[in-house]
MARFI-213818 format. One record per atom (N, C-alpha, C, CB): residue in three letters; atom name; y negated, z, x negated; residue number from 1. Coordinates in steps of 0.05 Angstrom, whole numbers. Glycine has a CB too. Layout:
// residues N
 type atom     c2     c3     c1 seq
  ala   CA      Y      Z      X NUM
...
This chain:
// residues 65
 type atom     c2     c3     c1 seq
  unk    N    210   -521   -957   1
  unk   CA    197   -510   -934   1
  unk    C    198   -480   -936   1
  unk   CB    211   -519   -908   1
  unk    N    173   -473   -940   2
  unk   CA    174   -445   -941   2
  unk    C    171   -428   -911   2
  unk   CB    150   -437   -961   2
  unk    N    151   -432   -893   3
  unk   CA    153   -424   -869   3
  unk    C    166   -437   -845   3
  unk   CB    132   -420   -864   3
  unk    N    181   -422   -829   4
  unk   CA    191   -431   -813   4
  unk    C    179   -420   -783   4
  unk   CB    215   -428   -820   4
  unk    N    177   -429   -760   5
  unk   CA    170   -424   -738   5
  unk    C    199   -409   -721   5
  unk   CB    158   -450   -727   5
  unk    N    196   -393   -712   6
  unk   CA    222   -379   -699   6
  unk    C    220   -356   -678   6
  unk   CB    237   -367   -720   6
  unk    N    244   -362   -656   7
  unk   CA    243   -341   -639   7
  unk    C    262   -313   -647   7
  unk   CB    250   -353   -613   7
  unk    N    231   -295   -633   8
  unk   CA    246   -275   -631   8
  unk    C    262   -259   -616   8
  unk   CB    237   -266   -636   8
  unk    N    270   -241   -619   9
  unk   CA    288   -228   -594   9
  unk    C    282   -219   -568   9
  unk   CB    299   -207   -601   9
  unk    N    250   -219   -565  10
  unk   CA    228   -212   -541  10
  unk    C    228   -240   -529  10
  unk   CB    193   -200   -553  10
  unk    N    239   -264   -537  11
  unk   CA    227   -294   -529  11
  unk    C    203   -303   -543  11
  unk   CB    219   -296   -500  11
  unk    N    187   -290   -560  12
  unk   CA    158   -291   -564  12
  unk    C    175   -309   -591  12
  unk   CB    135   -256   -568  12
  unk    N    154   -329   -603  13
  unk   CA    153   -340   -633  13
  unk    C    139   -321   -646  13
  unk   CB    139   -369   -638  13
  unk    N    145   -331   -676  14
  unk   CA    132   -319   -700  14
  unk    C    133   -346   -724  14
  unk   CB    150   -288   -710  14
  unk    N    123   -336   -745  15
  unk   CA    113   -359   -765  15
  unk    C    128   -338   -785  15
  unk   CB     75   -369   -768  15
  unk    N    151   -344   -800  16
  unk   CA    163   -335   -822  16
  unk    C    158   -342   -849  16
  unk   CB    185   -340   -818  16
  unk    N    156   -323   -857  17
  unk   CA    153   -336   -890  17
  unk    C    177   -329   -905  17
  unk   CB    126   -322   -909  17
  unk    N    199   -356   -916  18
  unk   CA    225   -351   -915  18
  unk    C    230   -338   -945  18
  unk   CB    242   -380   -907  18
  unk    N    201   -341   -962  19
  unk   CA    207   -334   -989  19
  unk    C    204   -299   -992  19
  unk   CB    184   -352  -1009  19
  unk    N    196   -290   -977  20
  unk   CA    189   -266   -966  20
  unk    C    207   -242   -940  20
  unk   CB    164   -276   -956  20
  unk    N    222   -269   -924  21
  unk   CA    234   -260   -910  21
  unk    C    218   -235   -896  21
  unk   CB    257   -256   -924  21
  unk    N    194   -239   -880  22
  unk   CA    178   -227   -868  22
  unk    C    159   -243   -856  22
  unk   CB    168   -211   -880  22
  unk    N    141   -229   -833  23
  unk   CA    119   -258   -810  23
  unk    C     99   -257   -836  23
  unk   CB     96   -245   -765  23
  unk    N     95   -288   -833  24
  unk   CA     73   -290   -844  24
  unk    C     40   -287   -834  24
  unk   CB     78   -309   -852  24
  unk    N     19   -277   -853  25
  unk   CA     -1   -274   -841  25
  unk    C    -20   -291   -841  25
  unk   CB     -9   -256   -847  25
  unk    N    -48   -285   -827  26
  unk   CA    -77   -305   -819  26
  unk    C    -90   -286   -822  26
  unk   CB    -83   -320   -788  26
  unk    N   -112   -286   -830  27
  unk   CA   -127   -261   -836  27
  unk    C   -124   -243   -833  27
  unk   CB   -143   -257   -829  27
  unk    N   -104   -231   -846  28
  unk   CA    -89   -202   -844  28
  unk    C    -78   -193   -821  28
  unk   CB   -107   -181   -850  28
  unk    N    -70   -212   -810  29
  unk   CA    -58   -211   -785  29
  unk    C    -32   -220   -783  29
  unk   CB    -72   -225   -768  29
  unk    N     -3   -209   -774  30
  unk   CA     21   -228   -777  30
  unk    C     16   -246   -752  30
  unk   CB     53   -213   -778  30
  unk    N     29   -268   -760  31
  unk   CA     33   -285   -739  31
  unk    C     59   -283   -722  31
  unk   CB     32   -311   -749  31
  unk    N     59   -263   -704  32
  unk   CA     83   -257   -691  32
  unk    C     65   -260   -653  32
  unk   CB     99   -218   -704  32
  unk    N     83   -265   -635  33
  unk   CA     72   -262   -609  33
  unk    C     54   -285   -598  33
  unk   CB     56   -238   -608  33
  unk    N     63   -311   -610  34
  unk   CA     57   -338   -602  34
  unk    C     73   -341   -581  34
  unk   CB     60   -359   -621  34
  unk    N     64   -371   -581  35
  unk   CA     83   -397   -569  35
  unk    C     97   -404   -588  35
  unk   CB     69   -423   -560  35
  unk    N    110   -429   -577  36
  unk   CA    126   -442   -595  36
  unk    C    109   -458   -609  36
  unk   CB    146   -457   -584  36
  unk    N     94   -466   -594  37
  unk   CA     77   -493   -600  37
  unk    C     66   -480   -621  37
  unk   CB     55   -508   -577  37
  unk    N     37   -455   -622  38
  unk   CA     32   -449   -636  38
  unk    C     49   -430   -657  38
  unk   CB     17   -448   -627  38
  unk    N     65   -426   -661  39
  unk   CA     78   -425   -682  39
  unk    C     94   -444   -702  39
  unk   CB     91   -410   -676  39
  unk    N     97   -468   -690  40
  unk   CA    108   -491   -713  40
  unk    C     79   -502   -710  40
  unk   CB    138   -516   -705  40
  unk    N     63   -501   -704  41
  unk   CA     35   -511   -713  41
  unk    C     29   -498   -733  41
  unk   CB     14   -510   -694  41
  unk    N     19   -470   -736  42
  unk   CA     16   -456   -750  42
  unk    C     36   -451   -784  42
  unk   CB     15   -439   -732  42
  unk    N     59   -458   -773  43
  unk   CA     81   -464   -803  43
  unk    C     80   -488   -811  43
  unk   CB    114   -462   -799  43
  unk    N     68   -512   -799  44
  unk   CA     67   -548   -805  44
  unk    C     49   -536   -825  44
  unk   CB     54   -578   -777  44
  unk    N     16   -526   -814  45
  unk   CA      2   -526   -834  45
  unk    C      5   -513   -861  45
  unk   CB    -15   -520   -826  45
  unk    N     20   -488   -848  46
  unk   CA     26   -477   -872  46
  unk    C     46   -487   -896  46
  unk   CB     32   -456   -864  46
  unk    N     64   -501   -893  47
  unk   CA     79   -514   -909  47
  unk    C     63   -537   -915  47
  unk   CB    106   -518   -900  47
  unk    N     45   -547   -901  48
  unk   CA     23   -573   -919  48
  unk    C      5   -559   -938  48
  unk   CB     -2   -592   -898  48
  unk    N     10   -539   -946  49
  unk   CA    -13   -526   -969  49
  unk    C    -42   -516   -957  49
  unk   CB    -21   -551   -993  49
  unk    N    -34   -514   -932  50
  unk   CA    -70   -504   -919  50
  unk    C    -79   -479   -931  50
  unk   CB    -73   -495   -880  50
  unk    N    -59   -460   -929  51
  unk   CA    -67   -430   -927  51
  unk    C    -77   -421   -960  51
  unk   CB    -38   -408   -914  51
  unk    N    -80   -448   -978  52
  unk   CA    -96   -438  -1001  52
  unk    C    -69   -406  -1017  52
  unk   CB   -138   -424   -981  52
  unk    N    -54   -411  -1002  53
  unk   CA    -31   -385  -1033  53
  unk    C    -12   -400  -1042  53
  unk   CB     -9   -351  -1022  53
  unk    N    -14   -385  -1067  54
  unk   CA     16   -398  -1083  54
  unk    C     41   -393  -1078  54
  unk   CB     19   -393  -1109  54
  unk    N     61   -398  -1085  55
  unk   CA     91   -391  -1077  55
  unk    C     93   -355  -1088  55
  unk   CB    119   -417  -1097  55
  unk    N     80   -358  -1106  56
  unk   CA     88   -326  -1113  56
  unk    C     65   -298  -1111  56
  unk   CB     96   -327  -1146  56
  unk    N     47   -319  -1086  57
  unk   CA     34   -290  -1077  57
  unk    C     41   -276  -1058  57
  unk   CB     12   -291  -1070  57
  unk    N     37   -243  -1059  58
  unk   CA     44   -223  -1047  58
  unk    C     32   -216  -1017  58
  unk   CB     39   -205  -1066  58
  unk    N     20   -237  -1007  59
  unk   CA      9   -245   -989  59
  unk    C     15   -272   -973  59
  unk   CB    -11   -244   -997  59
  unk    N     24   -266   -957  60
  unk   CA     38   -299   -948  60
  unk    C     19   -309   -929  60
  unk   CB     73   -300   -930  60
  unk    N      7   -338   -938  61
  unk   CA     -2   -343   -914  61
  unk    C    -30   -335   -902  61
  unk   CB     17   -334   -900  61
  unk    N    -47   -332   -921  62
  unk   CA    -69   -318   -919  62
  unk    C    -94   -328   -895  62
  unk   CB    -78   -319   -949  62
  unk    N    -93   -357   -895  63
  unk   CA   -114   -368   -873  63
  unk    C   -106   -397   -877  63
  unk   CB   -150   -361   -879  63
  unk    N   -116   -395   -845  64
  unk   CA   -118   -436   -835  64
  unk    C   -139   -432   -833  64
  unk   CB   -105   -455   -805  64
  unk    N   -145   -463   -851  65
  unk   CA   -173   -471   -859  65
  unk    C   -180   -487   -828  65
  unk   CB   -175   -494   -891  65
């Protein structure tokens, strides 16, 4: 499992990218300032291979299809 869904210290979620240890992004966007919901939504897909990157790109997380 590479992304994890998690709160932050505001209460707000974010979508982590744990290989990176930084939010992961959506169209150049981090995914920080969700829900919960949508943030383990957003990490389900992303750990099912949606977002089209490999483990060793410099870009985490690039888009939900």
């Amino acid at each position: 499992m590479r992304f994890a869904a998690m709160q932050d210290p505001c209460d707000d979620w974010l979508v982590c990218d744990l290989a990176f240890d930084v939010p992961a992004e959506m169209d150049g966007r981090p995914l920080i300032g969700l829900t919960r919901g949508q943030a383990e939504q957003l990490a389900d897909l992303a750990n099912a291979g949606l977002g089209g990157q490999t483990a060793s790109s410099p870009v985490p997380f690039a888009s939900v299809a």
